[in-house]
VOPAGU-2260 file (C-alpha; in pm, 1 decimal, decimal comma):
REM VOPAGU-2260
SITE   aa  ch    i         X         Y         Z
SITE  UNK   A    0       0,0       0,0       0,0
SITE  UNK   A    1      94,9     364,3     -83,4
SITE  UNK   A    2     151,9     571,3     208,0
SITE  UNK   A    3     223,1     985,5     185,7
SITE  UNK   A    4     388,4    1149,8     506,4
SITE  UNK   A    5     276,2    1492,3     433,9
SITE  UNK   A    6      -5,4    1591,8     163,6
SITE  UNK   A    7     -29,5    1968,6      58,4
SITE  UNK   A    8    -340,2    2072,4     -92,3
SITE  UNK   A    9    -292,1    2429,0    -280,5
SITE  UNK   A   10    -691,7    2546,3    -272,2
SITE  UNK   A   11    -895,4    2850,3    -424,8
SITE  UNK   A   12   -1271,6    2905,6    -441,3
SITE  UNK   A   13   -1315,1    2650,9    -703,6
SITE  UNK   A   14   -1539,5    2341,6    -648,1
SITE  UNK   A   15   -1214,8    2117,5    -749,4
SITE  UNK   A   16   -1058,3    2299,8    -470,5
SITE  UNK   A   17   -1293,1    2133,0    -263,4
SITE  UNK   A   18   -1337,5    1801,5    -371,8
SITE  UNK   A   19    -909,0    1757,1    -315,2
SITE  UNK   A   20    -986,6    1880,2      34,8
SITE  UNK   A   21   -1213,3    1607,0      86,7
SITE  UNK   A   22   -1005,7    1317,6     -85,6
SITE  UNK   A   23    -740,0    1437,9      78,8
SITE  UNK   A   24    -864,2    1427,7     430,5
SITE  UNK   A   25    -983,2    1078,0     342,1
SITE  UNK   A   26    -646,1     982,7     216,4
SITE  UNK   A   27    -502,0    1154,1     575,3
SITE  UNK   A   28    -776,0     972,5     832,0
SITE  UNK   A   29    -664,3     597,1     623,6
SITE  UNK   A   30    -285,5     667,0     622,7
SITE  UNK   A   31    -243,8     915,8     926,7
SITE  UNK   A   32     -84,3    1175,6     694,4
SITE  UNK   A   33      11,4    1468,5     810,5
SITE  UNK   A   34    -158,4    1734,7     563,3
SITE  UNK   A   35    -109,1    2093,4     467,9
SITE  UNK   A   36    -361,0    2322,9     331,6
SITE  UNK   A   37    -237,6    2637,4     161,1
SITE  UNK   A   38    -370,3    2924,0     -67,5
SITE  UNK   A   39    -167,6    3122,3    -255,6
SITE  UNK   A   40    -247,9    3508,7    -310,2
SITE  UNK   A   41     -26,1    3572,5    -654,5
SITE  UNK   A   42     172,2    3856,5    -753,4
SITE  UNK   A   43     -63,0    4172,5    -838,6
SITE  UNK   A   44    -214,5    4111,1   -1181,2
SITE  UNK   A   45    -241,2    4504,5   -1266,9
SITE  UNK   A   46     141,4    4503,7   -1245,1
SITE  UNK   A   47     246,2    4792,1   -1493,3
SITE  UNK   A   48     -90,2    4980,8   -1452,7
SITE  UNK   A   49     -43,1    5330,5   -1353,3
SITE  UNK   A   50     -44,5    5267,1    -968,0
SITE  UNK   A   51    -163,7    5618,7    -860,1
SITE  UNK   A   52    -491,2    5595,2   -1067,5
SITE  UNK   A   53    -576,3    5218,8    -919,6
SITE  UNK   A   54    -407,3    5204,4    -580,9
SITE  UNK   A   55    -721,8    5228,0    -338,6
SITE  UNK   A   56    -867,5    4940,5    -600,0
SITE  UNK   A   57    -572,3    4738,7    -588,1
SITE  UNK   A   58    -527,7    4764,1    -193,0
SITE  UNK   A   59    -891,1    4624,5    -193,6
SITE  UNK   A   60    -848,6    4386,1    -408,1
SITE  UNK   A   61    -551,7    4272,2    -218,2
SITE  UNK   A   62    -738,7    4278,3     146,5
SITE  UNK   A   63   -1010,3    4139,2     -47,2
SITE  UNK   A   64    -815,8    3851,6    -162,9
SITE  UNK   A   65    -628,7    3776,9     176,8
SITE  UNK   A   66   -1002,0    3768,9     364,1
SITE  UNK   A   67   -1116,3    3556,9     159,6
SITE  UNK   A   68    -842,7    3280,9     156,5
SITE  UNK   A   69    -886,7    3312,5     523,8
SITE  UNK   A   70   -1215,2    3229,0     549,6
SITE  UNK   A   71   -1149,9    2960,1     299,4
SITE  UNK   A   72    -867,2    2775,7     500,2
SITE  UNK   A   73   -1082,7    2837,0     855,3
SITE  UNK   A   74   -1374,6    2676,3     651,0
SITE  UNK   A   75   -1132,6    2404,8     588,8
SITE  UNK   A   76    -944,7    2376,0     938,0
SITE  UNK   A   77   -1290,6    2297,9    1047,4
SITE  UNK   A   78   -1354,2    1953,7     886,8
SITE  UNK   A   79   -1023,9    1815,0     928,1
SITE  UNK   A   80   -1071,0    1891,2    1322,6
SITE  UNK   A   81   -1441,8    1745,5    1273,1
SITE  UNK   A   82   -1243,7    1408,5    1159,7
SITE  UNK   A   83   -1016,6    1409,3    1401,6
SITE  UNK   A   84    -736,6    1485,4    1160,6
SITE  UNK   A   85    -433,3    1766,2    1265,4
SITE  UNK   A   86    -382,1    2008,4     997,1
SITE  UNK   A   87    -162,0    2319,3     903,4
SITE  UNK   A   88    -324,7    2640,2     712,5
SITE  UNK   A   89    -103,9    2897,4     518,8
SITE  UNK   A   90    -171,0    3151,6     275,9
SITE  UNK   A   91     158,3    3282,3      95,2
SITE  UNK   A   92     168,9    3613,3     -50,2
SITE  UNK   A   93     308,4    3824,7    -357,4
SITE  UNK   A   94     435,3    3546,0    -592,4
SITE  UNK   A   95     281,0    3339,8    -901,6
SITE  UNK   A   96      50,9    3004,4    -753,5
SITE  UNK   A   97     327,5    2778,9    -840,4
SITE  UNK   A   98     616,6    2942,6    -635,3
SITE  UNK   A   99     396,1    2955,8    -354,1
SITE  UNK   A  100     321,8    2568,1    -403,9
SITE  UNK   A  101     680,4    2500,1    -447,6
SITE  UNK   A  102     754,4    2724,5    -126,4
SITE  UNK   A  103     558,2    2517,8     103,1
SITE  UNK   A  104     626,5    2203,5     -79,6
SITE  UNK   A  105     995,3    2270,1      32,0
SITE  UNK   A  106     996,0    2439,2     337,8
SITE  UNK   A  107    1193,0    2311,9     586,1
SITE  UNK   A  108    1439,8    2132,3     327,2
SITE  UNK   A  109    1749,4    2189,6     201,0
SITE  UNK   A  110    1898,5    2244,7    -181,5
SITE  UNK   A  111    2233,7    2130,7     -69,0
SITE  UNK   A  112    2392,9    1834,0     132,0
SITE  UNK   A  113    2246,5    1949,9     485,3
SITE  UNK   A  114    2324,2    1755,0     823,2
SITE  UNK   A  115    2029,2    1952,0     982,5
SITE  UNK   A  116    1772,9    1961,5     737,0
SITE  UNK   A  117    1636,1    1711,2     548,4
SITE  UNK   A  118    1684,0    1712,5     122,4
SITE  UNK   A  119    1457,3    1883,0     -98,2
SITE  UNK   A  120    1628,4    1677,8    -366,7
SITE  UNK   A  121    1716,7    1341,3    -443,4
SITE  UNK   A  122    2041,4    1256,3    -247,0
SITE  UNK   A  123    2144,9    1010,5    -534,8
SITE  UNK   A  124    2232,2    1276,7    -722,8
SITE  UNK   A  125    2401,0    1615,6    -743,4
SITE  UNK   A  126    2262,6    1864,9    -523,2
SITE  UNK   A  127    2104,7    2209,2    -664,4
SITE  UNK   A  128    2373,3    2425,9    -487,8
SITE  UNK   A  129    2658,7    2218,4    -594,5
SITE  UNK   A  130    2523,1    2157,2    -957,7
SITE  UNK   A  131    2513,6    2556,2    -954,3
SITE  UNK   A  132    2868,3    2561,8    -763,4
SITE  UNK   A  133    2983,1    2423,8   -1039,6
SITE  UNK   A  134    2854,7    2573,4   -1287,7
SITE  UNK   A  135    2944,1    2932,5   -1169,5
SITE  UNK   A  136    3355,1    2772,2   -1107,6
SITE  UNK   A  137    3329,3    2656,1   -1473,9
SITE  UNK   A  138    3207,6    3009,2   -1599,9
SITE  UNK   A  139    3446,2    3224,3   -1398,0
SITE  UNK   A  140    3140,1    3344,5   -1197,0
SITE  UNK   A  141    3064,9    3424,3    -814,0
SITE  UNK   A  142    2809,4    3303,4    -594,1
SITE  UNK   A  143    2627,6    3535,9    -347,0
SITE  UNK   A  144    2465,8    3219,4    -122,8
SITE  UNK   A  145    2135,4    3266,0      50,4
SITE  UNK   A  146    2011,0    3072,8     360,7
SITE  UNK   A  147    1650,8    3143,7     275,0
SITE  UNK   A  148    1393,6    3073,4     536,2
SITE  UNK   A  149    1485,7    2913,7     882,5
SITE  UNK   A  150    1145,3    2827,7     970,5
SITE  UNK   A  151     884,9    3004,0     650,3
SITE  UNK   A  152     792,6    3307,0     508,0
SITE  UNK   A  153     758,0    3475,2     740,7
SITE  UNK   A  154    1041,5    3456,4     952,0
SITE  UNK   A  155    1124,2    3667,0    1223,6
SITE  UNK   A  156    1473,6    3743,6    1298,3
SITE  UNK   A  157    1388,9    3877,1    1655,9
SITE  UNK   A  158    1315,5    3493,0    1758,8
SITE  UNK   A  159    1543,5    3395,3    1885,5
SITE  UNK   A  160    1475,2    3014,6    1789,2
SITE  UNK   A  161    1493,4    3128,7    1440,7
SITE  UNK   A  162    1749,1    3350,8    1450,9
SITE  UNK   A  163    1950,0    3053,1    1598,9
SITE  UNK   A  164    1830,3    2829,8    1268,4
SITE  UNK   A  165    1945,8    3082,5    1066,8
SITE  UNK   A  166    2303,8    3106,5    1226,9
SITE  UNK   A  167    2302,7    2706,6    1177,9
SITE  UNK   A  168    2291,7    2734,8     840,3
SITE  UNK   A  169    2475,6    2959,2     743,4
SITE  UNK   A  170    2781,9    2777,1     995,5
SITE  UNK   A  171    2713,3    2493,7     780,4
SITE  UNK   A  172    2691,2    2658,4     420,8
SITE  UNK   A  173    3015,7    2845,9     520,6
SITE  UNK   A  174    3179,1    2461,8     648,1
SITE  UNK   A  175    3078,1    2325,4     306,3
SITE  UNK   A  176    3116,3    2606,4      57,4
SITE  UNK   A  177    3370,8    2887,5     241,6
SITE  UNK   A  178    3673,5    2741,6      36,1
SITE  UNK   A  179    3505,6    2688,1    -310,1
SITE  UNK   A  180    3629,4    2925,7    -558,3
SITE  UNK   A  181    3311,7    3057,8    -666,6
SITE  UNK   A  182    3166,0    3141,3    -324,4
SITE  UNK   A  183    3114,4    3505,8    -307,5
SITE  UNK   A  184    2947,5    3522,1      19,1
């Protein structure tokens, strides 16, 4: 039998939305998944339109938008803890569906050989960082490495938990990378 560790369901208002909320609290209650429920408000779509003219439309829009996926993941909170069934809620802001999808499909992983975080990639193979380590050596380039997100988006340096994360990684980026000859910082 199949089993998933973690499912993340990316939802809007559409019915389909829905229905992959349902199958996959079903698939969670049978194979005690751990599941993820996130909606994604995208980058502004009147990028390029004369902001002055549109801002108090596009602020709406926005708060519009962000109340709405609220109420959405709340909605959907409530019949996973109907079931019996944990789940997280996020809503990631300011970038296209898929790189909020791919955000929270990694988050918590790492694109090189980490001893504190688990891989976002296959550890059979070459690593993102060093495939791009590489690359930048071969082409006489420099590398200005960053540690991305300890904990999520929305990271707060002033905690002191994630400030800590933060200081781990980079220690270990610096261990692995410091000496490579297209590390720029």
């Amino acid at each position: 039998m199949t089993t998933y560790k973690h499912i993340l369901v990316p939802v809007d208002e559409s019915p389909i939305s829905y229905a992959a909320v349902e199958q996959a609290l079903a698939l969670a209650k049978e194979l005690k998944s751990e599941v993820t429920v996130m909606s994604v408000i995208s980058v502004d779509p009147f990028k390029g339109v004369d902001f002055y003219k549109v801002a108090p439309a596009i602020t709406d829009y926005f708060m519009q938008a962000e109340e709405n996926a609220q109420l959405r993941l709340k909605d959907i909170e409530r019949l996973f803890v109907r079931d019996g069934v944990s789940v997280n809620t996020k809503v990631i802001r300011g970038v296209a569906a898929s790189e909020g999808i791919m955000a929270i499909a990694n988050e918590g992983k790492s694109f090189y050989p980490s001893s504190i975080m688990p891989s976002a990639y296959d550890r059979s193979r070459q690593s993102p960082v060093d495939a791009i380590m590489e690359a930048a050596e071969r082409n006489g380039m420099h590398v200005f490495m960053s540690t991305g997100w300890a904990k999520d988006q929305d990271d707060n340096l002033r905690d002191p938990a994630i400030k800590q994360r933060q200081i781990q990684i980079m220690t270990e980026l610096a261990g692995i990378y410091g000496d490579h000859p297209a590390m720029y910082g």
